[in-house]
C-alpha positions as CSV (number, residue, x, y, z in Angstrom):
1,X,-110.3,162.1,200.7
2,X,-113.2,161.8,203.4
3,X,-112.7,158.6,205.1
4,X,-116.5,157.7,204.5
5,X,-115.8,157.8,200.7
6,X,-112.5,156.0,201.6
7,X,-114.2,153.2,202.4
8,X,-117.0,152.9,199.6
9,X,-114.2,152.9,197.5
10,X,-112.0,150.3,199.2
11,X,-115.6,147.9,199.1
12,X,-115.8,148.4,195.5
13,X,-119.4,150.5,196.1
14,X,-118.2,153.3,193.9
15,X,-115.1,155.1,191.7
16,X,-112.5,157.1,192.4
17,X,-114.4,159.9,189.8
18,X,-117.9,159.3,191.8
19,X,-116.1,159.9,195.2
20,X,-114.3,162.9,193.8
21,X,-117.5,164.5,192.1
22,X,-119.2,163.7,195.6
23,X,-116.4,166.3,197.5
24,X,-116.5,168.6,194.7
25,X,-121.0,168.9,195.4
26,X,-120.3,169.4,199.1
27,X,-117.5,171.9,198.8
28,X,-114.5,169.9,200.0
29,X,-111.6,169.7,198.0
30,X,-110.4,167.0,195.5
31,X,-106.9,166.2,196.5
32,X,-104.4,165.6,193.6
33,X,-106.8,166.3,191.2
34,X,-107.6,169.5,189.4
35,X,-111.1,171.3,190.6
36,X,-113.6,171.7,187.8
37,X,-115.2,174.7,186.6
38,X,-119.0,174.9,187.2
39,X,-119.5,174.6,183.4
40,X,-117.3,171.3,183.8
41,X,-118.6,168.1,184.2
42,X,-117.4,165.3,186.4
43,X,-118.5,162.6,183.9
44,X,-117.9,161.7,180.1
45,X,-120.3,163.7,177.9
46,X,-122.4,162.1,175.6
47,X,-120.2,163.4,172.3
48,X,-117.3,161.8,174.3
49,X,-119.0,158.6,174.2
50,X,-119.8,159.1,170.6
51,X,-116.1,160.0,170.2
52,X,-114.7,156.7,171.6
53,X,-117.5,154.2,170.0
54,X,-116.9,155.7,166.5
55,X,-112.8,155.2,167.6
56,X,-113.6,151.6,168.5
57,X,-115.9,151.0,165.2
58,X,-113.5,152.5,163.0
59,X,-110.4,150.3,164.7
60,X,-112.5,147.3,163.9
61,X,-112.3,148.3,160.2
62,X,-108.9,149.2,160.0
63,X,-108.0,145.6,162.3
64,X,-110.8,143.0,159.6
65,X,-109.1,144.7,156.9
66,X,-105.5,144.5,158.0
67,X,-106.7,140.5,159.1
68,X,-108.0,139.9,155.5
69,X,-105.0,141.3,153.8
70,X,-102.6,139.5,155.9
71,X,-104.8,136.2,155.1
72,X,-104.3,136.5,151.2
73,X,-100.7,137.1,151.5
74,X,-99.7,134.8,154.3
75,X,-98.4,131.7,152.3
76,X,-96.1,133.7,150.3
77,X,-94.4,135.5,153.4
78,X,-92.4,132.3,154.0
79,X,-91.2,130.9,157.3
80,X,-89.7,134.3,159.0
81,X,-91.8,136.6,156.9
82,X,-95.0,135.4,158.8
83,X,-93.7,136.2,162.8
84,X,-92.0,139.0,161.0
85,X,-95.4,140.7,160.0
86,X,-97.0,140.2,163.5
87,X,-93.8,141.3,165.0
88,X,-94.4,145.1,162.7
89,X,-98.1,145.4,163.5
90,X,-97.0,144.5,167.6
91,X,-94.9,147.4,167.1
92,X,-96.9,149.5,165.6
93,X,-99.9,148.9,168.0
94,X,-97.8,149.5,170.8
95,X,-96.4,152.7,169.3
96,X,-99.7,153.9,168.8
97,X,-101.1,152.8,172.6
98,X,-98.0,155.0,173.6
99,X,-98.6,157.8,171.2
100,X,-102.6,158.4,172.1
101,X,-101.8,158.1,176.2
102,X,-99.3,160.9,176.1
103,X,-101.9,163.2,173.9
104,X,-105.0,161.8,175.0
105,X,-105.1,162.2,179.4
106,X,-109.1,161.7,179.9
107,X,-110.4,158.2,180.6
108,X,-111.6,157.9,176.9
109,X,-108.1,158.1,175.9
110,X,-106.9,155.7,179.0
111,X,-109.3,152.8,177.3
112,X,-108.3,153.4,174.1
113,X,-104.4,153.1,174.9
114,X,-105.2,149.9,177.1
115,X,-107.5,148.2,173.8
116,X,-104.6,148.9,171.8
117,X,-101.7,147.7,174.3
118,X,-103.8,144.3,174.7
119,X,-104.1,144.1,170.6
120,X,-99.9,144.6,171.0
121,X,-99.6,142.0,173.7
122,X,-101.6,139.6,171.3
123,X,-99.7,140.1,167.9
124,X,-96.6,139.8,170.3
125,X,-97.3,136.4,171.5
126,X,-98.0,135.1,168.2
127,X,-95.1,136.1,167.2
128,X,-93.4,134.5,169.9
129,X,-95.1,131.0,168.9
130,X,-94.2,131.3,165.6
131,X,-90.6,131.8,166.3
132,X,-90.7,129.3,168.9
133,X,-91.8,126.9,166.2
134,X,-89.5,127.3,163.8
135,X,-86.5,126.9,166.2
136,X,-87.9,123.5,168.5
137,X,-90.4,121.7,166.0
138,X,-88.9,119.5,163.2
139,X,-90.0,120.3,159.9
140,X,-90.8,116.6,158.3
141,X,-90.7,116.2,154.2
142,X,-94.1,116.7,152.8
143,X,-94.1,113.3,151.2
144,X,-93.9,111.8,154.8
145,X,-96.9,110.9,156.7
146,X,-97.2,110.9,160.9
147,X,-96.9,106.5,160.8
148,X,-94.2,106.9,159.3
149,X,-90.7,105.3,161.0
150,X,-89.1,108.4,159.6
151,X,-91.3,110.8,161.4
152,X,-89.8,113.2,163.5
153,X,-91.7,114.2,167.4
154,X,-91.0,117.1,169.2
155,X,-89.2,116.4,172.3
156,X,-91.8,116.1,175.4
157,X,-90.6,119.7,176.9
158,X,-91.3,122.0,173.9
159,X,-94.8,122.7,173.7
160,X,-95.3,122.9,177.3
161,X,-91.8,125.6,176.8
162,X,-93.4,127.5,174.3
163,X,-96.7,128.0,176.0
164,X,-94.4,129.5,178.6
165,X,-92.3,131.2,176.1
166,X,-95.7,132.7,174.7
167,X,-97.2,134.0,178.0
168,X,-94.3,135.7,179.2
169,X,-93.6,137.5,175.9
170,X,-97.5,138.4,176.5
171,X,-97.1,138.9,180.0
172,X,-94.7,141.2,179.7
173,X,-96.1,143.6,176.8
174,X,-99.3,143.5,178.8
175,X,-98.1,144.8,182.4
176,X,-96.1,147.6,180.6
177,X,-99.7,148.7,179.2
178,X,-101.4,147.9,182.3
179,X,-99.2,150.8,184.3
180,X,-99.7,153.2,181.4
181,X,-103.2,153.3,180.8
182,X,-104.8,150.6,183.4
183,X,-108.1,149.4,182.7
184,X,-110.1,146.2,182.9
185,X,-109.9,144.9,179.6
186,X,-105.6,145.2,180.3
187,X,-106.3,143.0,183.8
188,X,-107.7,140.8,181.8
189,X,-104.6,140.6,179.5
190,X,-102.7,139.8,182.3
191,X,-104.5,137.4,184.0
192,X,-105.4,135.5,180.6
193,X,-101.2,135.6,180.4
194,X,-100.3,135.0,184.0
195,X,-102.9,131.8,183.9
196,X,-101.3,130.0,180.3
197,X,-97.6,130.8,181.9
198,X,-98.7,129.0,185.2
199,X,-100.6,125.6,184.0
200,X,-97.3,125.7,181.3
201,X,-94.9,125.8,184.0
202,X,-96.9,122.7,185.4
203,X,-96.7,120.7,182.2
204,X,-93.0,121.0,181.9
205,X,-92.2,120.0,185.2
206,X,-94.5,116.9,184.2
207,X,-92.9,116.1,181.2
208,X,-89.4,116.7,182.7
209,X,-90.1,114.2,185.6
210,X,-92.1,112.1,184.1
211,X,-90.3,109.3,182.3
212,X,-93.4,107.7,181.1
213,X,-95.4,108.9,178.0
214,X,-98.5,109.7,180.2
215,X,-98.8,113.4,181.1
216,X,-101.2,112.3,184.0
217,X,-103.3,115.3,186.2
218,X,-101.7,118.5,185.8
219,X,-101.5,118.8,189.7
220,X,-98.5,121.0,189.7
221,X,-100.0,124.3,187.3
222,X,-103.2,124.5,189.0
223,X,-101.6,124.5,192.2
224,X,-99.5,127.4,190.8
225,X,-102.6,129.0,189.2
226,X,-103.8,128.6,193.0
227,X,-101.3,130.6,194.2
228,X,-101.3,133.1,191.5
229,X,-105.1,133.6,192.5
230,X,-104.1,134.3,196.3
231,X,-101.2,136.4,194.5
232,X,-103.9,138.7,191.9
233,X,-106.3,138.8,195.7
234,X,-103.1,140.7,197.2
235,X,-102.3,142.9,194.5
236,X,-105.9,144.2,194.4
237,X,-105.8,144.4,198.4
238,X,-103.2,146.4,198.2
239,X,-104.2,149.2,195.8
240,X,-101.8,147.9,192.5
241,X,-104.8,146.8,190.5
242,X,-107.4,149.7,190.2
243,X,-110.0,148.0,188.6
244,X,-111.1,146.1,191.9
245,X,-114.2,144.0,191.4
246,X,-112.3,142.8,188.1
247,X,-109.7,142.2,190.5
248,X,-111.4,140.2,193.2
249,X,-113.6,137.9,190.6
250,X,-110.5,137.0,188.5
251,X,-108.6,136.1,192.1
252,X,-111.6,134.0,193.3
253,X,-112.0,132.4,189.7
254,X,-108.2,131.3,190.1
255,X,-108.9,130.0,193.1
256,X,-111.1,127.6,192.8
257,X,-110.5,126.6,189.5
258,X,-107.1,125.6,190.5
259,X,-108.5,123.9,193.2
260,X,-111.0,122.1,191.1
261,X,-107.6,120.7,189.1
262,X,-105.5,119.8,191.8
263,X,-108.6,117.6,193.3
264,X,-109.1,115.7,190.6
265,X,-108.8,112.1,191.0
266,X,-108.9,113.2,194.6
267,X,-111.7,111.3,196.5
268,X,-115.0,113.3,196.5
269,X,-115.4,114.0,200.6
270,X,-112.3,115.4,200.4
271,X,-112.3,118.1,197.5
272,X,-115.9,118.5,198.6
273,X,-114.4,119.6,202.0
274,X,-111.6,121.9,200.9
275,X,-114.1,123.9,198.8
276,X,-116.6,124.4,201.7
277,X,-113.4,125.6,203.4
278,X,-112.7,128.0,201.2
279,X,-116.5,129.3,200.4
280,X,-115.9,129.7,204.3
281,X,-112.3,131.7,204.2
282,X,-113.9,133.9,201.5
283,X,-117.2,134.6,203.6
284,X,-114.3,135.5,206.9
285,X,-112.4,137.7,204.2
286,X,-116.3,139.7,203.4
287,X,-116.8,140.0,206.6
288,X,-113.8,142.1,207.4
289,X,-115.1,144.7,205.4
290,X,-114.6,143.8,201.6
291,X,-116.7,143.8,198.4
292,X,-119.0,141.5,197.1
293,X,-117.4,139.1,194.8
294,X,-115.9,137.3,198.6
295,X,-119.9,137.0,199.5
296,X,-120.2,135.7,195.9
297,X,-117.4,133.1,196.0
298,X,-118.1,132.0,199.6
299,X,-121.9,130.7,198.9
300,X,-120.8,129.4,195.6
301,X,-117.7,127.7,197.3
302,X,-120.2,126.0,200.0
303,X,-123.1,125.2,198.1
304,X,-121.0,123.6,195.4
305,X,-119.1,121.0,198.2
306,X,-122.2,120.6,200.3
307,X,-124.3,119.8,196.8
308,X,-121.3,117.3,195.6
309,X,-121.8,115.6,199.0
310,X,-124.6,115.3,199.1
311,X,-125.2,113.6,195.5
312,X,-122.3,111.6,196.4
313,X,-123.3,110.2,199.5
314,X,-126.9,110.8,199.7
315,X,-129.2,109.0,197.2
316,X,-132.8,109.3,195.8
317,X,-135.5,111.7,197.0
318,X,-133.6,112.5,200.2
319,X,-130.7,114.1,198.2
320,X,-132.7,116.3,196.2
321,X,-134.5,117.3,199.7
322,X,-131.2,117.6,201.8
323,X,-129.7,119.9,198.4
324,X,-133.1,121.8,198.2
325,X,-132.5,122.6,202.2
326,X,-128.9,123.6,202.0
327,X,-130.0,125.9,199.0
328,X,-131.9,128.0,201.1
329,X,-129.9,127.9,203.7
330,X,-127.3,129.2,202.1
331,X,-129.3,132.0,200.4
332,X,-130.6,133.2,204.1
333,X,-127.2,133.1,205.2
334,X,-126.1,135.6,202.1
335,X,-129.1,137.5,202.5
336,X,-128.6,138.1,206.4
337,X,-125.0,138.9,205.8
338,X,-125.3,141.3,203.4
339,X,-127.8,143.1,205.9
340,X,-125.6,142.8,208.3
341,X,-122.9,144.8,206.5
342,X,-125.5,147.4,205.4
343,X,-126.8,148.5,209.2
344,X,-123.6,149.7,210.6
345,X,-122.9,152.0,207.8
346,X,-126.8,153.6,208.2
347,X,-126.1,153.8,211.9
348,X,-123.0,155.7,211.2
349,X,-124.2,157.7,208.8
350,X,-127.7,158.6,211.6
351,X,-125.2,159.6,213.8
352,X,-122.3,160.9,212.4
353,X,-123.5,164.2,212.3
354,X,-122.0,166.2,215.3
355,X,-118.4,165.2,214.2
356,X,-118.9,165.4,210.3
357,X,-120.1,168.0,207.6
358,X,-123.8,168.2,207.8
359,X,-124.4,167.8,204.2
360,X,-121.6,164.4,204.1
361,X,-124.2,161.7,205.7
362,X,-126.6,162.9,203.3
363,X,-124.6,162.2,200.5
364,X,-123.5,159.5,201.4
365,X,-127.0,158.2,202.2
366,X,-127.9,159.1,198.6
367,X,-125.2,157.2,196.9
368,X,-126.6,154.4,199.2
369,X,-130.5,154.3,198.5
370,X,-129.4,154.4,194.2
371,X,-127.3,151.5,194.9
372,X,-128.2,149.8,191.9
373,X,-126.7,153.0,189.6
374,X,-123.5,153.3,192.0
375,X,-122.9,149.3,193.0
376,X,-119.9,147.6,191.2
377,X,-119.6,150.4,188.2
378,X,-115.5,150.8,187.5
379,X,-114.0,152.6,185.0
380,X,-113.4,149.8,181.9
């Protein structure tokens, strides 16, 4: 891969497919991938996209009618009947996700398999909570009601233990159909999983701690779901998420909104402060030569501390003045960063002529000037 393309992939600019139907134009070769015919075409056709959308509708119909059957018959499955029937459509899902990745290779088929693994990861978990039920939850009399002295509670730990039974029966389901057909819809399965498993983890160490009947901030999970954030930033740094703008805005999103829950009840200069700090660690991380969600996070991360500041500790007109100013300070910061980022690559590209194919810097110029067509489009 040409290291110029290298690097509008690594910032998120454009795909893996665009970069490779970019070398196939100029005559280079597409490593680890098949060359196309000249009758073949880089990108889905429009019958493809037919294809898949009449797929998707006619999944909807099979899933409202399988939903609608299950809903008329539920009562009457009985206590293990009900986890029993999620537990067979799971299956089958899954089987099916497995079955069309093997027969189906193109990218239609990789979104398809991913849909399906996400329904599978879904069915599983409810299966899970249903099970979980039946084994931790006393079953009280019907004839009893919650006032009651013979009312039985579920001990503290078990609801904050089956949210973490759930998300790791999801969890795992999900990152078995995120390596076999990645896509952005199975990130999202994984972060929606990874995120319920971390503030669940935090409300069992409460209630396990905790000898009052208070449940108090949870503290504890969104400092995990912090760390998971920092943890989802990595993975994508490092190539094992594919989908990377998904990636980076799902990392960022952890990020601060576990820092939004660990400050709480914290005095207001002080969370204020730690998000300016990290709208300025994520503008630092931009700089070094990554995509736009860091930009994103790092004037949101400032403008949202300076504004609680200054509503906080600055009163009447002068607030709304000082906010006003900061507002467009921040948005000529942004701007001028952004063009900052955008001249070295022209200058390169001017001159990198002698050294490179002729026809490359033209390409790449191209790619640049449609940037609206090119910018932040990932395979789903």
């Amino acid at each position: 891969m040409h290291s110029g393309l290298q690097k509008l992939i690594d910032a998120g600019t454009i795909t893996l497919e665009q970069a490779q139907a970019v070398q196939y134009e100029i005559g280079q070769p597409v490593v680890g991938t098949v060359m196309p015919t000249p009758t073949q075409s880089m990108f889905p056709s429009r019958r493809a996209f037919i294809s898949e959308a009449l797929t998707y509708i006619g999944f909807v119909f099979v899933i409202a009618a399988a939903a609608l059957l299950t809903n008329q018959a539920w009562d009457g499955l009985g206590r293990w009947g009900q986890p029993g029937l999620l537990a067979a459509g799971g299956t089958v899902l899954f089987g099916a996700a497995f079955w069309m990745r093997m027969v189906r290779k193109d990218e239609s088929g990789r979104r398809l398999s991913s849909t399906l693994f996400v329904g599978s990861a879904a069915l599983v978990a409810g299966t899970t909570g249903l099970i979980l039920n039946e084994i931790w939850v006393p079953k009280n009399p019907s004839y009893l009601d919650a006032g009651s002295p013979l009312w039985q509670e579920p001990a503290r730990w078990v609801n904050p233990a089956m949210v973490i039974g759930v998300a790791l029966a999801a969890l795992v389901v999900a990152v078995i159909g995120y390596l076999l057909s990645g896509s952005a819809l199975g990130q999202l399965g994984m972060a929606a999983s990874s995120a319920a498993l971390a503030l669940g983890t935090g409300q069992l160490i409460l209630a396990l701690t905790n000898e009052t009947n208070q449940t108090g901030p949870d503290r504890i999970g969104f400092a995990i779901l912090f760390g998971g954030g920092l943890l989802w930033i990595a993975l994508e740094h490092y190539g094992y998420l594919h989908e990377k703008v998904v990636g980076q805005t799902l990392g960022i999103g952890a990020l601060f909104i576990g820092l939004q829950g660990v400050g709480i009840d914290v005095k207001v200069w002080a969370s204020s402060s730690v998000l300016i700090v990290l709208g300025l660690g994520l503008l630092v991380f931009y700089l070094q030569g990554h995509a736009w969600p860091y930009l994103a996070g790092g004037i949101i991360g400032m403008f949202a501390g300076g504004v609680r500041l200054l509503v906080e500790y600055v009163h009447g007109t002068s607030g709304a003045l000082a906010s006003l100013a900061l507002g467009i300070l921040l948005v000529v910061v942004g701007v001028r960063l952004v063009n900052d980022r955008r001249e070295p690559m022209m200058t390169v590209q001017a001159h990198s002529g002698e050294d490179e194919d002729l026809s490359m810097p033209n390409v790449i110029k191209e790619i640049q000037k449609d940037a609206e067509k090119y910018t932040n489009i990932e395979p789903f």
